[in-house]
N, C-alpha and C positions, 0 to 999 in steps of 0.2 A: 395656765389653766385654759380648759377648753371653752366652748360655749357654743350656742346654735344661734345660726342668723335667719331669720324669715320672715321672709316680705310675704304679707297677708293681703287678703282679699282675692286669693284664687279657687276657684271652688276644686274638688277632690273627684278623679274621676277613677275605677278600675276594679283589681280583683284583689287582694292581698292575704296570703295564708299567715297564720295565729301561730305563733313558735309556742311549743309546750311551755307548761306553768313552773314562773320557779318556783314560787311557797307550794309546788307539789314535790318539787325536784329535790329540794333541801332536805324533808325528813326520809322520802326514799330514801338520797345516799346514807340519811345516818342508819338507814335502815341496814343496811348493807354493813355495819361493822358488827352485827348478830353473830356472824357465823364465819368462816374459811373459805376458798374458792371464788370462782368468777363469776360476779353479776353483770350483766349489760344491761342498762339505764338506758333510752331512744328516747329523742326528740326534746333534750335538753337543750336549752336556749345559752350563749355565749354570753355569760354576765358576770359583773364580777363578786356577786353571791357567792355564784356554782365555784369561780376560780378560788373563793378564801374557803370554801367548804372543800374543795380537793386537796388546797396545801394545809388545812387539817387533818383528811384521814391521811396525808402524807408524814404529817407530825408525828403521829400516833402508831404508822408504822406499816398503813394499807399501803398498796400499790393501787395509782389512781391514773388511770391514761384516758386521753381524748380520741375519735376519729370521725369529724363531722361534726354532727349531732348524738352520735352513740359516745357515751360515757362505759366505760370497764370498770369494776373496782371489786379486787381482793383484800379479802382482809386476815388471811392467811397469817400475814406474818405481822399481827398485831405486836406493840411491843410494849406501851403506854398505858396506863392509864390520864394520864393529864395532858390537859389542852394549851399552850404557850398562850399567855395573858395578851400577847402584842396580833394574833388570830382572832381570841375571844371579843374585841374590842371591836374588831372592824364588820361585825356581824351579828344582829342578836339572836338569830336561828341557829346558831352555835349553839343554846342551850338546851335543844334536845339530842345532843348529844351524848347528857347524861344518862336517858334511859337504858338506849343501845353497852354502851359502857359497865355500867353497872350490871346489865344482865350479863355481859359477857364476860369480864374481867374483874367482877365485884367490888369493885370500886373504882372512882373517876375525882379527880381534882379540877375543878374551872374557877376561873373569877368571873364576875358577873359580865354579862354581855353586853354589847354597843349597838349600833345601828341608826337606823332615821332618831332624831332627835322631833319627836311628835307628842312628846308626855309621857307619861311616869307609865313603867310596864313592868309592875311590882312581878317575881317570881315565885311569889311565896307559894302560887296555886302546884307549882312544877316540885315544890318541894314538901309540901302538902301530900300529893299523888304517890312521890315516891317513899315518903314515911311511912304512908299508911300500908303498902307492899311491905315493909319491915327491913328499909332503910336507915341506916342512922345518920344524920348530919349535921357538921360542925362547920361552924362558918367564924376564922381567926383571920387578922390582920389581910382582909378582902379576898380570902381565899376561902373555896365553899368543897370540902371535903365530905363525900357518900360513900357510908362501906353497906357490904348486907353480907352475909354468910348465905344466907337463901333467901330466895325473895319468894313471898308467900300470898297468893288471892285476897283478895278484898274488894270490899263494897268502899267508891270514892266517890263522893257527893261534893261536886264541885259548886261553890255558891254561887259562880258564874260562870256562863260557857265560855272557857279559852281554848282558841285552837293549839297553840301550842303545849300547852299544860295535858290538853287531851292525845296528844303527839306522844308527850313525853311517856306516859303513862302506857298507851299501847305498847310501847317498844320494851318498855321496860318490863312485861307482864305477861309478854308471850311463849316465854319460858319458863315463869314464874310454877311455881305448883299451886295446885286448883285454881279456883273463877275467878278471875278480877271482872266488877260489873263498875263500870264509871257512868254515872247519872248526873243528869245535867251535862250533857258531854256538850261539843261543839259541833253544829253536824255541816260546816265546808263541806265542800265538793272536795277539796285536795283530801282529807280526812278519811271520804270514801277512798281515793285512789289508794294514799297508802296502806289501808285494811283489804285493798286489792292483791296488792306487792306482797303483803308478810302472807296475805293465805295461798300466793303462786311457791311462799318459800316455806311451804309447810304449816303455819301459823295457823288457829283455830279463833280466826276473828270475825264476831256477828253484829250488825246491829250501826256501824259506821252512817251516817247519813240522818240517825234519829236522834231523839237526847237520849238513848240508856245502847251504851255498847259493851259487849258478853265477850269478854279474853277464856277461853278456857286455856291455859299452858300446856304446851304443848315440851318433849324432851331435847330432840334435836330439830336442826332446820338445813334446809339444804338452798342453796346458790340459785337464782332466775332471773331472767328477763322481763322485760317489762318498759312500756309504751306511755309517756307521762301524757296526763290529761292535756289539753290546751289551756293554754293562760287565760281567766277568766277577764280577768284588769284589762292583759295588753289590747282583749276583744273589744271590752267597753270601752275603753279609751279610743280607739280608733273609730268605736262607731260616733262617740260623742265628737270626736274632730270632723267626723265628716255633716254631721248634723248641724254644729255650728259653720264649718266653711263653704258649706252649701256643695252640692254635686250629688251624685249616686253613687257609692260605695257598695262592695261585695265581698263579705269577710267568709273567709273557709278555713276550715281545721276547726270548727268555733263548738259548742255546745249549749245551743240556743237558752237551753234552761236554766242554765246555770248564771244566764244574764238577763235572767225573768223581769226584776224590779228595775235594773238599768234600761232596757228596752220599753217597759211600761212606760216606764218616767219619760220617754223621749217620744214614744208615742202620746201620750197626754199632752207636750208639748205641741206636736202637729207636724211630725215628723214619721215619714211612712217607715214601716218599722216589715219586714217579709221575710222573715225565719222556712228556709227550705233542708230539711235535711239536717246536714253541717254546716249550711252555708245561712247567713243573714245578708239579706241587701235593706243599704240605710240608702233612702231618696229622700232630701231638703233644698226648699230655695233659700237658704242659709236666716229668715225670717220664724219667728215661732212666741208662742207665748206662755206664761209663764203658769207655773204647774201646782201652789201652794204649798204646802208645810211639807218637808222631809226629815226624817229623824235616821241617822244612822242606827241600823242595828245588829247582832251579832245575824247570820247566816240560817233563813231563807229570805231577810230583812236586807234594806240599803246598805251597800260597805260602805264602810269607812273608807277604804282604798278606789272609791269614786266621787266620795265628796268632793275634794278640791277641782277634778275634771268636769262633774257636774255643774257645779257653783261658775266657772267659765263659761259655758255654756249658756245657762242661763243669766248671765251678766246682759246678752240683746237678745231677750224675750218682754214680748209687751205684757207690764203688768207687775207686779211684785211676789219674789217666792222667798222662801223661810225655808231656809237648810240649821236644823239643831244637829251639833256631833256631840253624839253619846257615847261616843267609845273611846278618844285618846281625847285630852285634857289641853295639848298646844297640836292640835291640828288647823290651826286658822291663819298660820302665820304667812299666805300664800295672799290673804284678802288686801293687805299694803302694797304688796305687787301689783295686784289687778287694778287695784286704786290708783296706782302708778299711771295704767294704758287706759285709764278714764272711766273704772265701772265706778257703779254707783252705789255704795255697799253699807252699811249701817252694823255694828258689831254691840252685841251685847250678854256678857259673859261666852257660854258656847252658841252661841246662837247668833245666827246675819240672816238679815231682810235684803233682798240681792232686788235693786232694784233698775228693769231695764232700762239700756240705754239706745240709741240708735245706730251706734258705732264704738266700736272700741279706737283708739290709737297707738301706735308702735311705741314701743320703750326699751330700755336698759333693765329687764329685773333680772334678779336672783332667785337660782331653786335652792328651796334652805332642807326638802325633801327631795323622796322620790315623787310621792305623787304628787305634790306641790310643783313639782319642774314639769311635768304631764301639765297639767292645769296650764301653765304659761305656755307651751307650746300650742295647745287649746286656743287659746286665746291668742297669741300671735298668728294663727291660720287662718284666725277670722279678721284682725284687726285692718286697720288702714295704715300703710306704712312697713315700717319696719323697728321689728322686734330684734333685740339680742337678748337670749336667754344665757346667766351665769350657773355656773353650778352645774356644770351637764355632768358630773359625776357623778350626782344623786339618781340621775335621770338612767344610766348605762347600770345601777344598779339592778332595776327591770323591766329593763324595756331592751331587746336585740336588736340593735340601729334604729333605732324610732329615727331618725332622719331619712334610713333607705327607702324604708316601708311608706312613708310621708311621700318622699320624693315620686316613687312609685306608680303615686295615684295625682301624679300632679302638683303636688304641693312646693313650694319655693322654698327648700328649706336647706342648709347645709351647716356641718363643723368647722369651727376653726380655731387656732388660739385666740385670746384676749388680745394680746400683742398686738393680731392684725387688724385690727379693727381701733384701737387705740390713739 
């Protein structure tokens, strides 16, 4: 097994470009099994998401090829409907697979999906969405079977905004006959992007970015291109590294707005925060103070997928701050690690009082997540000493070389096996 070694306390100096988003890149491709012929997908990031979502539409029967950063995928010679249980496992963005699927082939077979182990991510919302289209489904001995003979418009009133429930629901409903109106939608930025994708490929979608998004169905669809957003996470994570490791940092490809609340929060801390264009420059003397209460919430709200990075951060800020995670259930399990390199942290139910310290120090931890292995890198750029991060597998889920990009701007950080270091 691999893991990342870095010797902390160098501050982060340079310019570094944002490789496109995966939680944008994922329901694009599954977007892409709608119809026949050739899409080209730009500026998808080398991760091994995108790799288990390519040897699925290869499962199934698409042709999926690489060159660069452009992704191709036909789906021409669909042959499937079902998704192999041993793919569905290593990914839980497999599951909007089913919308694509069933609108195209009128039924699809999966078993329930895998992914980061952060709390319970009930699907009942995704199977909700596609009933009420006039889906039927049966779920026997962990196999969850959807047929429709036609899928038909509908008003879905989700009781809570999920992105991917709202993913699944689009895809599934853009061929659908008459209006599908989904209220209480989730309005992500990836969300906009793919209501981007399906109206370059004919699709008649309004309203992506608010909570009430208008599917009118549309007959057929035709094959496009198309440019993924930039990754909003990999942005913030980087600006947060560079805020805790002190230096000036200059991120590009980025989309200032879409890291509105992460930027606030690091400005509040006393960290210069200079959004130009594309580009944001983060300037810290690696010093900062502490910013009170944060509550994850679903999107134009704090992500979840910045908590653990955040909470690093503020581990040496003077003063005491309050991160409550509202959205997954075992998202904390990263605060024993940090507790490990000497923060100072108080845990009670979903909620920690992160209280600063004047130095973090080097340790042995494990990423038990994705962004839980973000957070330790975090926090190893800033500490004294030297860090071994385990688990860099969680981390290569999304992040494209977070070591290169690190290195880049300075930072001491490399891969190796466990073995070596042993």
């Amino acid at each position: 097994m691999e893991q990342f070694v870095i010797e902390g306390g160098k501050p982060l100096y340079g310019t570094v470009r944002i490789h496109g988003a995966k939680n944008a890149a994922l329901p694009i491709l599954a977007a892409t099994l709608l119809t026949g012929g050739i899409h080209e997908i730009h500026d998808v990031p080398r991760l091994k998401d995108i790799e288990v979502m390519g040897r699925i539409l290869g499962a199934l029967g698409a042709r999926f090829s690489r060159a660069g950063t452009r992704i191709q995928v036909d789906a021409s010679t669909l042959r499937t409907c079902h998704i192999p249980d041993v793919l569905m496992r290593q990914m839980r963005s497999s599951i909007f697979l089913m919308g694509p699927l069933l609108s195209r082939l009128g039924e699809v077979s999966v078993t329930r999906p895998g992914g980061c182990a952060i709390g319970s991510r009930p699907i009942d919302l995704h199977l909700y969405g596609l009933q009420s289209l006039g889906a039927h489904i049966e779920e026997k001995d962990g196999l969850i079977r959807c047929s429709a003979s036609k899928l038909t418009g509908a008003t879905i009133h989700f009781k809570t905004p999920s992105v991917g429930a709202t993913e699944n629901v689009m895809l599934a409903a853009v061929k659908a006959e008459g209006t599908t109106v989904i209220r209480n939608a989730a309005r992500e930025p990836e969300i906009v992007d793919l209501q981007s994708f399906l109206n370059r490929m004919g699709a008649d979608v309004q309203g992506a970015g608010t909570d009430t998004i208008i599917i009118h169905g549309v007959r057929e669809l035709h094959p496009a291109s198309h440019e993924i957003i930039p990754d909003r996470i990999v942005a913030g994570t980087l600006a947060v590294a560079a805020a805790a490791a002190g230096g000036e940092v200059t991120l590009t490809n980025t989309i200032p707005d879409h890291l509105r609340y992460t930027l606030h929060l690091l400005n509040k801390a006393g960290v210069s925060v200079s959004p130009d264009g594309d580009a944001i420059r983060i300037r810290s003397d690696g010093r900062h103070r502490a910013v009170g209460r944060i509550e994850t919430q679903p999107y134009p709200g704090f992500p979840t997928d910045m908590q653990p990075q955040m909470m690093a951060f503020l581990c040496l800020a003077d003063g005491t701050s309050v991160i409550c995670e509202r959205i997954f259930d075992a998202r904390l399990k990263h605060v024993s690690e940090l507790a490990r390199m000497g923060a100072d942290l108080t845990v009670e139910g979903n909620t920690v009082w992160i209280h600063g310290v004047p130095h973090l120090t080097g340790a042995d931890v494990e990423a038990t997540d994705l962004r839980a292995g973000a957070a330790l890198v975090v926090a190893g750029l800033s500490a004294r000493g030297v860090t071994r991060v385990g688990g860099v597998q969680h981390i290569d889920r999304g992040y494209e070389g977070l070591e290169e990009m690190l290195s880049s701007l300075g930072g001491r950080i490399y891969r190796n096996s466990r073995s070596d270091s042993d």
